[in-house]
Every structure is written in C-alpha cells, then in structure tokens.
Short mmCIF file of the C-alpha atoms (twelve columns), coordinates in Angstrom:
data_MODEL
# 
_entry.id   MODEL 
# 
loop_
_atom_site.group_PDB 
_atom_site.id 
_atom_site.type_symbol 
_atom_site.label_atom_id 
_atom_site.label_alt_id 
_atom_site.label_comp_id 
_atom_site.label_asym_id 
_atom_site.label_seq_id 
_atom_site.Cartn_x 
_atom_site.Cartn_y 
_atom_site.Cartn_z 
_atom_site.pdbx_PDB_model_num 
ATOM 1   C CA . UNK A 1   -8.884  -1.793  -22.829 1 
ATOM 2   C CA . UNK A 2   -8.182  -3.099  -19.364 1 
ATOM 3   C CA . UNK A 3   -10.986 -4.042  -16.810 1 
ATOM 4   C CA . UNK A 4   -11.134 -2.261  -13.631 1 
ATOM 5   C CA . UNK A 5   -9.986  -5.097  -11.205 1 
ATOM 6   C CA . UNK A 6   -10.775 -2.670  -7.640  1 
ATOM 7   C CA . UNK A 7   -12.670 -0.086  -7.924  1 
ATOM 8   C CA . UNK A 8   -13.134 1.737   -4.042  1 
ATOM 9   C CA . UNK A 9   -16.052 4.269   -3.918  1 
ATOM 10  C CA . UNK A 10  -16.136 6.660   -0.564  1 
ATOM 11  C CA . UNK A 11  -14.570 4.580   1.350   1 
ATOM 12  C CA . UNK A 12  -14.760 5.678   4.862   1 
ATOM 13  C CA . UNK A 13  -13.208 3.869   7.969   1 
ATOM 14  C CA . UNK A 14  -12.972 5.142   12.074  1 
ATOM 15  C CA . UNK A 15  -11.407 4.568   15.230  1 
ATOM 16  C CA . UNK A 16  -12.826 5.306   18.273  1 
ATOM 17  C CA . UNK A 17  -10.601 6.650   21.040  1 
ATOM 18  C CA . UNK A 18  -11.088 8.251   24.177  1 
ATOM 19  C CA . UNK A 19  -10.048 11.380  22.681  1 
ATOM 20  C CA . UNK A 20  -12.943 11.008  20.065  1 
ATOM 21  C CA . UNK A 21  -13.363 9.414   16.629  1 
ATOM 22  C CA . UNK A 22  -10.437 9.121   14.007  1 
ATOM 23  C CA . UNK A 23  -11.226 9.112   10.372  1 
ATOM 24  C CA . UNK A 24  -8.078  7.332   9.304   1 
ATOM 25  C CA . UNK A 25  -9.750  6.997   5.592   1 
ATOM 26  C CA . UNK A 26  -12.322 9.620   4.807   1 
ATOM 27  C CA . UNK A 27  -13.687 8.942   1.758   1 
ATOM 28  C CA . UNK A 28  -11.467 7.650   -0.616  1 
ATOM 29  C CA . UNK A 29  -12.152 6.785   -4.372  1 
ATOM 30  C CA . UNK A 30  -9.676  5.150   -6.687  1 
ATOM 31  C CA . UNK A 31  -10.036 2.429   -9.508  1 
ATOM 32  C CA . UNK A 32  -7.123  -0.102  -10.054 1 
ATOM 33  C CA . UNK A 33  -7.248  -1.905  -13.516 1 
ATOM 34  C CA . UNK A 34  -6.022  -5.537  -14.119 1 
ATOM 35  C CA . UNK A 35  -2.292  -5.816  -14.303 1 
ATOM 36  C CA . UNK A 36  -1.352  -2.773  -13.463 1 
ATOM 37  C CA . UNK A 37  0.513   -1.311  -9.953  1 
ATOM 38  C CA . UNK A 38  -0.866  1.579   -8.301  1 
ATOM 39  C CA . UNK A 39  1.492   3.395   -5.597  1 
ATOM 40  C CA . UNK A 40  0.026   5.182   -2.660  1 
ATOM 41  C CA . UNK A 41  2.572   7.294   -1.334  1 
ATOM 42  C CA . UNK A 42  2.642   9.767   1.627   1 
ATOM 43  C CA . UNK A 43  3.736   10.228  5.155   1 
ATOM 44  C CA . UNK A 44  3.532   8.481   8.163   1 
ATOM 45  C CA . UNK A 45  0.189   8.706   9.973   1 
ATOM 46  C CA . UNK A 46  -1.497  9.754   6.467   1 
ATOM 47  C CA . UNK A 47  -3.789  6.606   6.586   1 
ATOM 48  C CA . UNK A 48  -2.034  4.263   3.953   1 
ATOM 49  C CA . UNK A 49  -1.863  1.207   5.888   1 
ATOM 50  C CA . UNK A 50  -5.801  1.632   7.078   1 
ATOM 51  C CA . UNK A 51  -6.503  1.769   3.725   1 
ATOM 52  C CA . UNK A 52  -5.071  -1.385  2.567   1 
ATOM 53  C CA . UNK A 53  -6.604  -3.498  5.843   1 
ATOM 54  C CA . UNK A 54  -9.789  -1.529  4.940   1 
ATOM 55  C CA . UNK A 55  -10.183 -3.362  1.836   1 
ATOM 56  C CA . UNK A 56  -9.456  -6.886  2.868   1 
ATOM 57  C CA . UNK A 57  -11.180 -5.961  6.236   1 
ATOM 58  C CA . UNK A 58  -8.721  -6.454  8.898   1 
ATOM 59  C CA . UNK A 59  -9.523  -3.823  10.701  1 
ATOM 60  C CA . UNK A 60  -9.437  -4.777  14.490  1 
ATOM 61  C CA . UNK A 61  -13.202 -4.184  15.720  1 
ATOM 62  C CA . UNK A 62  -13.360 -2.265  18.001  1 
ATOM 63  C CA . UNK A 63  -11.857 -0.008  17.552  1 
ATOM 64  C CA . UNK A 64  -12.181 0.379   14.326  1 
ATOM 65  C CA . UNK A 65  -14.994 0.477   11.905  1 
ATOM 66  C CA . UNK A 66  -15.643 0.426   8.171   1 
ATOM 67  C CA . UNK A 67  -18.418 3.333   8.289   1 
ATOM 68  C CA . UNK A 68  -19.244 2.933   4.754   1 
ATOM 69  C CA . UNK A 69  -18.445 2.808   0.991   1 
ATOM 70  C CA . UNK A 70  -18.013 0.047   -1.502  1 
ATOM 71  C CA . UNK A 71  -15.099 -2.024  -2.343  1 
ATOM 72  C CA . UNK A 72  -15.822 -4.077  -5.541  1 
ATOM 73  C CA . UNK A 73  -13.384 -6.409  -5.849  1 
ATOM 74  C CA . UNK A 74  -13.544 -8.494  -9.299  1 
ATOM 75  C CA . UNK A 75  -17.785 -8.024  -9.444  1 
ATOM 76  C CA . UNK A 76  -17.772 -8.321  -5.887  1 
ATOM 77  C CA . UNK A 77  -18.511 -5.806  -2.648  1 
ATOM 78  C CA . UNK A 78  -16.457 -7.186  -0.246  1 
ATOM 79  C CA . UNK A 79  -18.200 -4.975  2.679   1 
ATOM 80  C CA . UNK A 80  -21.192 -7.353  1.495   1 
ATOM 81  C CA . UNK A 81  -19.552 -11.117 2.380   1 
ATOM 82  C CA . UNK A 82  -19.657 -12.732 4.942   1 
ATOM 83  C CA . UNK A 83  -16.849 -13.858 7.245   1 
ATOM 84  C CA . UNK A 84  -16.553 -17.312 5.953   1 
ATOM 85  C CA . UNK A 85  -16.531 -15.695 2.191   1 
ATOM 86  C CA . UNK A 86  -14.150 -13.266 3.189   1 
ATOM 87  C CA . UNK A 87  -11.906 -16.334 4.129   1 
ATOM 88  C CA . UNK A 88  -11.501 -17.899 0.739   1 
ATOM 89  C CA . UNK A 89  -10.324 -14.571 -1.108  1 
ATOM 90  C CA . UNK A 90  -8.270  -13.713 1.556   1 
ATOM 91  C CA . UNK A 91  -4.334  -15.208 0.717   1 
ATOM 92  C CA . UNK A 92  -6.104  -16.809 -2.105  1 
ATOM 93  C CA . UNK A 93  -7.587  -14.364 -4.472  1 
ATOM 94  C CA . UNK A 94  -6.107  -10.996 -2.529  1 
ATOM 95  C CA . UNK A 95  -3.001  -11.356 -0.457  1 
ATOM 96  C CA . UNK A 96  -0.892  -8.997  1.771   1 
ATOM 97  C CA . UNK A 97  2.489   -8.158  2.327   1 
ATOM 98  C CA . UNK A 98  2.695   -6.640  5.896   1 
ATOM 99  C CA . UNK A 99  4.944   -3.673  6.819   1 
ATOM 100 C CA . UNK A 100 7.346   -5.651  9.393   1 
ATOM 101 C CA . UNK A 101 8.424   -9.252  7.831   1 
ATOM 102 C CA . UNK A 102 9.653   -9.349  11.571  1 
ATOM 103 C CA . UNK A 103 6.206   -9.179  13.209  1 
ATOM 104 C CA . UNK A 104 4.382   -10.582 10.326  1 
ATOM 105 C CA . UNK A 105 5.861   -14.172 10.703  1 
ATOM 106 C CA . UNK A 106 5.257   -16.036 13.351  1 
ATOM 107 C CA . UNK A 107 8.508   -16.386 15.375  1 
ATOM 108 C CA . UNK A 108 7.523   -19.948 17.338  1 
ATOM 109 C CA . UNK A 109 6.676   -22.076 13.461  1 
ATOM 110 C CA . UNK A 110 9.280   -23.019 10.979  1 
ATOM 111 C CA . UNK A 111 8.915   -20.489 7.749   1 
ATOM 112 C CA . UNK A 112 7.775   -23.568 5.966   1 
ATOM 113 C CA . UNK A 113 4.663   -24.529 8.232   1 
ATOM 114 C CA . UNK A 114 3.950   -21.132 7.506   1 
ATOM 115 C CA . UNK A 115 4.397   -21.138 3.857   1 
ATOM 116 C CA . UNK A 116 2.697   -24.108 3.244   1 
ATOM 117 C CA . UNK A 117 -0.443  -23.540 5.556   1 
ATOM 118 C CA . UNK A 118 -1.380  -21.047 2.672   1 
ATOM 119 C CA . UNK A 119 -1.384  -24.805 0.389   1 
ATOM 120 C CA . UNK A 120 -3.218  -26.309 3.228   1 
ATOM 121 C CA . UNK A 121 -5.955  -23.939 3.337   1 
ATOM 122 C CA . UNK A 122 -6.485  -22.556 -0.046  1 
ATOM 123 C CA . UNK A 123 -5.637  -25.813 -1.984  1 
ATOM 124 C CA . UNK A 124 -6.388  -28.523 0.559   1 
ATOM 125 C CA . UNK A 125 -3.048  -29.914 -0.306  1 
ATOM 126 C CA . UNK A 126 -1.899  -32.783 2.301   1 
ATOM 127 C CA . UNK A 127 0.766   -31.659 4.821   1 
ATOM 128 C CA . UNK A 128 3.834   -33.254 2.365   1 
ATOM 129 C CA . UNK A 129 2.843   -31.666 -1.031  1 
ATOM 130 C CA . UNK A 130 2.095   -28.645 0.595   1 
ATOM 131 C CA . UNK A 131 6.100   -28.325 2.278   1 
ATOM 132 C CA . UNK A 132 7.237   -29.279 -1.269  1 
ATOM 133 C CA . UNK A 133 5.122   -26.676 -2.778  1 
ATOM 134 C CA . UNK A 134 6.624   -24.223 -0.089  1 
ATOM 135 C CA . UNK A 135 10.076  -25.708 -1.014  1 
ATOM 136 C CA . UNK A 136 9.390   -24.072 -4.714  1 
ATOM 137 C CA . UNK A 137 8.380   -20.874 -3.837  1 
ATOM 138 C CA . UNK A 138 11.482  -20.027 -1.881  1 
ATOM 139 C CA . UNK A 139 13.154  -20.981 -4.662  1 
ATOM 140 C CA . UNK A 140 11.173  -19.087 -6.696  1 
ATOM 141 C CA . UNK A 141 12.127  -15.378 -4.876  1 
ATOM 142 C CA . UNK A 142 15.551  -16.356 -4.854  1 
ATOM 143 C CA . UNK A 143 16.477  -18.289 -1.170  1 
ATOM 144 C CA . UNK A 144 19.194  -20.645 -1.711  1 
ATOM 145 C CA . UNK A 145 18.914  -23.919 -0.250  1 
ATOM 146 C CA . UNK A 146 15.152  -23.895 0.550   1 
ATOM 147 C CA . UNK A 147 15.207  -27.723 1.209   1 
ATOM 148 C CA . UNK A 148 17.153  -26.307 4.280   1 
ATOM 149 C CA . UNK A 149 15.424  -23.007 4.675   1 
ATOM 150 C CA . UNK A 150 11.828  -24.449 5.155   1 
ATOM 151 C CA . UNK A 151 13.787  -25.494 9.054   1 
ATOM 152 C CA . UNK A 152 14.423  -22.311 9.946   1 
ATOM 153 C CA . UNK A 153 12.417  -19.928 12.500  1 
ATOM 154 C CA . UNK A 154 11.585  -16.164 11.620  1 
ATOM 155 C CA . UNK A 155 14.291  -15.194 13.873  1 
ATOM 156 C CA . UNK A 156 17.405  -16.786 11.660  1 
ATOM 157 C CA . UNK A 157 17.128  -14.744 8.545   1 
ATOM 158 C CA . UNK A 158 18.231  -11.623 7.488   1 
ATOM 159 C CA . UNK A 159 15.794  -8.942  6.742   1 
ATOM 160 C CA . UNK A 160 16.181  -9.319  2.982   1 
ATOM 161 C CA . UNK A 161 15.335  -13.010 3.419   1 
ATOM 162 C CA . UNK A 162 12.162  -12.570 5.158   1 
ATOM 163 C CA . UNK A 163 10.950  -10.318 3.333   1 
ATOM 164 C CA . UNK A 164 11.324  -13.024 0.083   1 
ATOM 165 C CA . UNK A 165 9.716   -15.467 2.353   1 
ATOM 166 C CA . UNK A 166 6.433   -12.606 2.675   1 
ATOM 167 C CA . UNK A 167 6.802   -13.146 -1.204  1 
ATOM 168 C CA . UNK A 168 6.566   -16.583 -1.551  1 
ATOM 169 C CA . UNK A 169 3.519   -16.682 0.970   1 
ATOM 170 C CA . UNK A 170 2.120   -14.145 -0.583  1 
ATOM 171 C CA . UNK A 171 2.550   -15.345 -4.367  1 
ATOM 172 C CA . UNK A 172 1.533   -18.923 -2.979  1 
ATOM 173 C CA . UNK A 173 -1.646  -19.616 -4.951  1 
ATOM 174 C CA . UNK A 174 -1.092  -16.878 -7.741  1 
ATOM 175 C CA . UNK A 175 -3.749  -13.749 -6.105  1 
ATOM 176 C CA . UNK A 176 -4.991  -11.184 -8.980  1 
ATOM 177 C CA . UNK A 177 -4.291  -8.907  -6.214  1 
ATOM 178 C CA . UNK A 178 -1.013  -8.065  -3.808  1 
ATOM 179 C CA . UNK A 179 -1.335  -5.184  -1.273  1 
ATOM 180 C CA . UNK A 180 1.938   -4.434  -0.750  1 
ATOM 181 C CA . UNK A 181 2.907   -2.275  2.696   1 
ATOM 182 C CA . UNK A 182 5.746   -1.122  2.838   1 
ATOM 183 C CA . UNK A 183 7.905   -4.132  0.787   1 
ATOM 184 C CA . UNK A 184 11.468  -2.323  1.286   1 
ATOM 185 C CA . UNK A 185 11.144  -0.780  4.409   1 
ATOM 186 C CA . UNK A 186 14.160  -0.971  6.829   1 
ATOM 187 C CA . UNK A 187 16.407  -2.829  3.480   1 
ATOM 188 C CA . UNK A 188 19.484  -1.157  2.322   1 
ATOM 189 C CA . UNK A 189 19.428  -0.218  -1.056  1 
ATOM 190 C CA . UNK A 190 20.608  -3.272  -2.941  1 
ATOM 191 C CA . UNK A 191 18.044  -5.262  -1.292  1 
ATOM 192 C CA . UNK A 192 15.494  -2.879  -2.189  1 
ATOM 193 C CA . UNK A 193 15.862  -3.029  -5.488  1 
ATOM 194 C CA . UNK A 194 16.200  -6.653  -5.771  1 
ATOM 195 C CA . UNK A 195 12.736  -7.252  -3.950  1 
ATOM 196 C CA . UNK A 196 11.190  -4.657  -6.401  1 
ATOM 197 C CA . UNK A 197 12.996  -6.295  -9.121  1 
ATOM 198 C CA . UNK A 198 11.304  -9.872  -7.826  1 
ATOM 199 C CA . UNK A 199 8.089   -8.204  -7.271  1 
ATOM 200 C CA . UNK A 200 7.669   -7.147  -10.490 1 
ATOM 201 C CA . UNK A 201 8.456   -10.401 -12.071 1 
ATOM 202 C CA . UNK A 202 6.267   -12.319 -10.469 1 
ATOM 203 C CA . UNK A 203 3.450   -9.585  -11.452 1 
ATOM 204 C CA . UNK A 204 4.804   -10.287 -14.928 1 
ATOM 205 C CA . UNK A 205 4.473   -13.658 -14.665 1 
ATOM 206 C CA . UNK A 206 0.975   -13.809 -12.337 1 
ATOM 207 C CA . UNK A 207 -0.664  -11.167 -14.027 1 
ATOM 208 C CA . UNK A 208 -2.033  -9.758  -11.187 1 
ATOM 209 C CA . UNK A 209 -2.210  -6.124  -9.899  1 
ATOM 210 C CA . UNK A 210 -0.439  -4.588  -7.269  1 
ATOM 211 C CA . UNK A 211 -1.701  -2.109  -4.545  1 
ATOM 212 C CA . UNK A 212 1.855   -0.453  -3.536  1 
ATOM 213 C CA . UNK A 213 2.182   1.263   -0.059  1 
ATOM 214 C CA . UNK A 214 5.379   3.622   0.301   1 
ATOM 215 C CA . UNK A 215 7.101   6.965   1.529   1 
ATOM 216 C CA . UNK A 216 9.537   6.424   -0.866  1 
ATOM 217 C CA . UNK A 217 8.790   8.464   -4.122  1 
ATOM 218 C CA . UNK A 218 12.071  6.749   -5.920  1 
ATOM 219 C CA . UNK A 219 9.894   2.949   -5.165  1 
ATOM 220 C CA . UNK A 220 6.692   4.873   -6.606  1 
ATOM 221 C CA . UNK A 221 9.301   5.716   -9.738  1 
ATOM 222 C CA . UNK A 222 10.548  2.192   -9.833  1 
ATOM 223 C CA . UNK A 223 7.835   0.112   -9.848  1 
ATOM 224 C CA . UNK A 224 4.415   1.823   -10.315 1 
ATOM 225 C CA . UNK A 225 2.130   3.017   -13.132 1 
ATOM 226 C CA . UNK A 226 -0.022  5.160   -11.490 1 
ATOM 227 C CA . UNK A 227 -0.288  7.038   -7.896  1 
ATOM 228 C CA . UNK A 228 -2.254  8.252   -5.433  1 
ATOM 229 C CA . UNK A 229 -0.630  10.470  -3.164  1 
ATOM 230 C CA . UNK A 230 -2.488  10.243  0.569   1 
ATOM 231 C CA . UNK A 231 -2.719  13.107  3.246   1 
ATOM 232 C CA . UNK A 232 -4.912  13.284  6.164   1 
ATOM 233 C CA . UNK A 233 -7.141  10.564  5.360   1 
ATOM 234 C CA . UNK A 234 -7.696  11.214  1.783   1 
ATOM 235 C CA . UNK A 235 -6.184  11.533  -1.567  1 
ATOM 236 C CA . UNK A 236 -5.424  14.743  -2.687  1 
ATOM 237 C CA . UNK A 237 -3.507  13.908  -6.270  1 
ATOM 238 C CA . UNK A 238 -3.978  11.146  -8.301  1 
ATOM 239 C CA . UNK A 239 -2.069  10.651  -12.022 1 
ATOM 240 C CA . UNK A 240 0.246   8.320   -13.732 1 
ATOM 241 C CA . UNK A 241 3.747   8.472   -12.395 1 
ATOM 242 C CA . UNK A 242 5.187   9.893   -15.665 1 
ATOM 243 C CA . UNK A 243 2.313   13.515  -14.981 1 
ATOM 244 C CA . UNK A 244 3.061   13.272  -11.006 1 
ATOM 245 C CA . UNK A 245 6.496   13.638  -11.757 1 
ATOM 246 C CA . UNK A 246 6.750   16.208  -14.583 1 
ATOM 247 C CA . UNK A 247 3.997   18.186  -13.245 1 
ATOM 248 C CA . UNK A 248 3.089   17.667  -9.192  1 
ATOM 249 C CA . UNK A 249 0.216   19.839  -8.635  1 
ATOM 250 C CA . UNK A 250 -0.774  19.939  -5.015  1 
ATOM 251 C CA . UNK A 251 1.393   21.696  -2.668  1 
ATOM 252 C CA . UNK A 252 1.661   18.779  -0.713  1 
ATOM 253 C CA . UNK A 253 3.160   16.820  -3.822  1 
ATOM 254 C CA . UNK A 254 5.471   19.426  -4.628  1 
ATOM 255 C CA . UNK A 255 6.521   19.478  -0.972  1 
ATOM 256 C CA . UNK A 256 7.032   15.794  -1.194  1 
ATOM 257 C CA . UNK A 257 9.400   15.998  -4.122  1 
ATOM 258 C CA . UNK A 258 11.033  19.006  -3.261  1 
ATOM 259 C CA . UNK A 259 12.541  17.218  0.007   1 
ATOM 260 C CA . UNK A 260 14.349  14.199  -2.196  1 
ATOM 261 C CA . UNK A 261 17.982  14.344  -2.293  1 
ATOM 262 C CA . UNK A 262 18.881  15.546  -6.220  1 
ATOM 263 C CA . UNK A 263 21.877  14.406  -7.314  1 
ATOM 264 C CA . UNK A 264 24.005  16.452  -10.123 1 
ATOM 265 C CA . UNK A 265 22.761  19.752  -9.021  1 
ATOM 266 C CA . UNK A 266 25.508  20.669  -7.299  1 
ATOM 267 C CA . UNK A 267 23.586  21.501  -4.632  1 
ATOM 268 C CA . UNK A 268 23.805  18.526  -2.834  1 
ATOM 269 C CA . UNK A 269 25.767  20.103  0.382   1 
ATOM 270 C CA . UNK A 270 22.508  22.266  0.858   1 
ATOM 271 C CA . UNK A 271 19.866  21.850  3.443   1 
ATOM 272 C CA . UNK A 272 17.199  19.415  2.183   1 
ATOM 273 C CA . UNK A 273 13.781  20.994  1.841   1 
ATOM 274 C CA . UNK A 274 10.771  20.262  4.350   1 
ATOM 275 C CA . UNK A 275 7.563   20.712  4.969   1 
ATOM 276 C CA . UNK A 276 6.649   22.387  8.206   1 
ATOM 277 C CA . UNK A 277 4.474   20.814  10.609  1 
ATOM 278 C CA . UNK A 278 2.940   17.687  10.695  1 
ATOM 279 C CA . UNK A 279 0.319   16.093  9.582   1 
ATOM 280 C CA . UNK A 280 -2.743  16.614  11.730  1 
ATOM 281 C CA . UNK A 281 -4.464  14.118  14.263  1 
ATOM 282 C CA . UNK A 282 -8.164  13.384  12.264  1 
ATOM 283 C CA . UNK A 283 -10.136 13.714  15.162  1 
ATOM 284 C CA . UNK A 284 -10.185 17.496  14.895  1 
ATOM 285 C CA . UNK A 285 -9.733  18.456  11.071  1 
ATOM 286 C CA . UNK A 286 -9.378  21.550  10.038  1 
ATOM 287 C CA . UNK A 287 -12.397 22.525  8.264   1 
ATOM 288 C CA . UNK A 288 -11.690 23.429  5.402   1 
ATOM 289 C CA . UNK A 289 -8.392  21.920  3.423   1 
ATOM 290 C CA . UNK A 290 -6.530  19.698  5.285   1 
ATOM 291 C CA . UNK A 291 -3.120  20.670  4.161   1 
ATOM 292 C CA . UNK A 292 -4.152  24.344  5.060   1 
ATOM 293 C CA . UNK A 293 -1.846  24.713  8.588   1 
ATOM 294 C CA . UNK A 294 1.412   23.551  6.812   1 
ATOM 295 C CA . UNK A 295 0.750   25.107  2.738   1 
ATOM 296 C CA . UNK A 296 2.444   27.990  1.416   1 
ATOM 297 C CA . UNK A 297 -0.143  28.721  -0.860  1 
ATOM 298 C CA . UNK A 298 -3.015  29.013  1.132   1 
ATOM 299 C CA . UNK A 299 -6.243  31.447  0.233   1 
ATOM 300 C CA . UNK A 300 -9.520  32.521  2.146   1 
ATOM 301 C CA . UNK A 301 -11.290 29.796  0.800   1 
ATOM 302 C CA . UNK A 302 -9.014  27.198  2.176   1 
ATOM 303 C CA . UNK A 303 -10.244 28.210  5.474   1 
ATOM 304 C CA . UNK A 304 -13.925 28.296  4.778   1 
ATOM 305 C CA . UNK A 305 -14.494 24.580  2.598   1 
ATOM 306 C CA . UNK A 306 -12.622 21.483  1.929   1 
ATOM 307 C CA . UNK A 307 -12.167 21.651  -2.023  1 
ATOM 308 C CA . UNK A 308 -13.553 18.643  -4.544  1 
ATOM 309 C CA . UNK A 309 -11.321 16.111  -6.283  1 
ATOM 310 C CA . UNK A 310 -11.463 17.908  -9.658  1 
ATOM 311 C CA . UNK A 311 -9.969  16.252  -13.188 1 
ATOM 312 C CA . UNK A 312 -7.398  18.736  -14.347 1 
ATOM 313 C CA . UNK A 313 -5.904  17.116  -17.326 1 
ATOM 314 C CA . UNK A 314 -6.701  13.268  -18.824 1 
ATOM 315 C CA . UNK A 315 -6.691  11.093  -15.489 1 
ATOM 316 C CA . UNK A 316 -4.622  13.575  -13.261 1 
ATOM 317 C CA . UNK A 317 -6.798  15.045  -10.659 1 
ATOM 318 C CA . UNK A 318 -6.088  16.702  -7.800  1 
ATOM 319 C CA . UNK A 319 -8.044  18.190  -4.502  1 
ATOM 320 C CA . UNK A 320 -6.739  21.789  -3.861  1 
ATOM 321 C CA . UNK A 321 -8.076  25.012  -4.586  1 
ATOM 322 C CA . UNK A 322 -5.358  26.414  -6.810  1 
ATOM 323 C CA . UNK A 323 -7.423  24.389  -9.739  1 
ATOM 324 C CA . UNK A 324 -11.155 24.222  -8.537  1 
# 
C-alpha cells in the first residue's frame, strides 16, 4: 500500500485587487501517494499554477495570501515552518519546474552557475565539485557536450534545451517531489514527448512523485496516473486517468474532451467542439455552481447552492449536481 506523500486539506489562497479579493484556490483537497504522478488539468485562468506556488509558498505577499488549509508534506504542514525551514525543502526535498524555461533562468549567469548553485546550497559542495556535478546532470537529460554547455547563457539554447536544463536543476539533489508547470508548453511535438519521456525516467529512477500542471489532456494520458481536473478555483473531478477517460462525468470534463482533435473518425474536417464562455473572474462567483453560466446541463439547484465533492464510484469523485 503506498503512503500518502501530499496530502492538501481546504486549501484556500487570495489576491487582493482593487477590484476586490480573488480566490484563485478555494478550497482544494487532494492526496498524492509516493511515486505516483498526479495531473491537474484545465484552462487558463482556472488556478493551476496558484496551486502549485501555494504549496511551496511562493506566493508574492501582497498580494496574495494563503488564507488557510493544511499542506502536509511528508509528516509535515508546510503553512507551519518557518522561512528558514521552508528554505531547506525548497529545490531540495520539493522542486519546481516553472511554466517559461525562458523567464525561469536567469538570462545574465551561465546555465551552469545556475545548475550548480542548487549543489552549493543544498549540498554545500565547493564551487568546482558543484560545476562537475552540474556537468552530469546535463548529461543526464540528454545535452550533448555539457563540458561546453555549462558556458552558455539562457539566451543560446533552443527551447527544448532549456527546458532539459529546468530538469537537471530540478532533479539536482533527487526531491521526493517535482511540481511540474507546464513542462511542454510552447515545444513541438517531438520535443514534447521526449521531455515526458525524460521526465518519467528520472521519476523511475528517483522515486519521487510528480505534481503535473497541463491543458493538454493527451500529456495527462501520457504521463499521469491520476487527475484532478481544475475550474474556477476548485476541483470539480478527480479519478485515475484510465475512469476520466472512459467515463468523464462533469460537464466541464466532457467539454474538455469533446474539443480534442479525434483522429480516424472521419470527421476530422468538422468544426472542433467548444465550450462557450469563459471561465469566470473569482471575485464575483456565481453562487451556486461555478460552471453554471457556460453548462448545458444546468438545473434549479445549480442556481441556488454550490454542490459537494461526492465519491461516485471507487476514487472517482466529482462536484456537480447531476450525481449529488
């Protein structure tokens, strides 16, 4: 039986604007085991990427806040450390992959200063151990030449290659945790599938878990076990991959899958299904469901309340009236 590794428990975190306060993540709950990969898929403005700063709290204050909740992290509640704690899990026992390889790297220090810093700092390595150390893990996700690559600046590799060198920083001292935002954003396909390929590898060979951000429901296929698919702040479905895809039970989910490109149909000269609207600003929620203004299957009730998380079969749950 595996142990739970992160287990978050109503997790909520704000912004304040002048327009008002944003709940970006408004109570979420998930548990991710040891060695596994949980996806958390959904659009753009959906809260995903607060989430995953939420729970190694880089949340810029202000302003943004972590309200409340629990995030037990290996025994520990990491709302409970201090700064100087925080500081020795983070890049160490948790690391990050950031959305933009671009903007993540630092475009004025050689990609090996900035590789081996992570020696420096977690393994008090001296400054020539800790460039051969950064040596290995480019050659560990695949850069050729890393004796020469370690010279280079941000701005000299491809996209491909900087997102390998977010890899290697972020594999540098073996984390039982990776959040991973957006790893194949903006790569063509062969790319993609080589990082996910390299990703999942190094899990193999680490052992660790992996907290997987996307849009893309063919990544969430690829590379994760279970899913949690995000809306609005919170999660309204959460199963293995194998149940989301067989049997998507939220509107939103179905929506989500019903606008991916199906090859072999023969319908593939057809308009590609959408989902109408957007998803709404969470500083004036609808009252009731959140999905309500863009669902096709929308009652009385999902005017009146905001419907429970409810188990509907095994560990599939959803949050939508259809069920409750």
């Amino acid at each position: 039986m595996n142990r739970s590794l992160l287990d978050i428990r109503d997790l909520f975190t704000q912004f304040t604007t002048d327009k008002g306060v944003v709940r970006a993540v408004d109570g979420i709950s998930f548990t991710l085991e040891a060695g596994q990969t949980m996806g958390v898929v959904g659009e753009s403005g959906c809260g995903k990427t607060v989430l995953a700063l939420s729970i190694i709290r880089l949340i810029p204050q202000p302003p943004g806040k972590i309200v409340s909740g629990n995030i037990i992290f290996n025994g520990r509640d990491l709302l409970r450390l201090t700064e100087a704690e925080l500081r020795t899990i983070r890049g160490k026992e948790i690391s990050m992959i950031f959305q933009e390889p671009m903007t993540a790297l630092n475009p004025v220090f050689r990609i090996g200063n900035q590789i081996a810093e992570v020696y420096r700092l977690h393994r008090n390595l001296p400054k020539k151990d800790a460039l051969r150390q950064a040596v290995e893990s480019l050659r560990q996700v695949g850069i050729a030449a890393p004796e020469k690559r370690i010279l280079d600046y941000p701005h000299q590799l491809s996209g491909g290659m900087r997102q390998r060198v977010m890899l290697a920083m972020a594999m540098a001292c073996q984390p039982l945790l990776m959040l991973a935002d957006e790893p194949t954003t903006a790569l063509d396909v062969t790319i993609q599938a080589q990082i996910l390929d390299l990703m999942k590898e190094l899990k193999r060979q680490a052992g660790m878990s992996i907290l997987l951000i996307t849009h893309d429901l063919g990544v969430i296929a690829e590379a994760a076990q279970t899913v949690g698919v995000m809306y609005a702040g919170v999660l309204v479905e959460f199963a293995s991959v194998r149940d989301l895809f067989t049997n998507p039970l939220h509107p939103y989910t179905v929506g989500l899958m019903e606008a991916v490109p199906k090859i072999g149909t023969g319908k593939e000269d057809h308009k590609l299904a959408a989902i109408a609207g957007s998803v709404p600003t969470m500083i004036s929620a609808p009252r009731g469901c959140r999905f309500l203004d863009r669902c096709v299957r929308a009652m009385d009730i999902c005017v009146e309340k905001e419907p429970l998380m409810i188990d509907v079969k095994g560990s599939h749950r959803v949050k939508c009236w259809l069920y409750g």
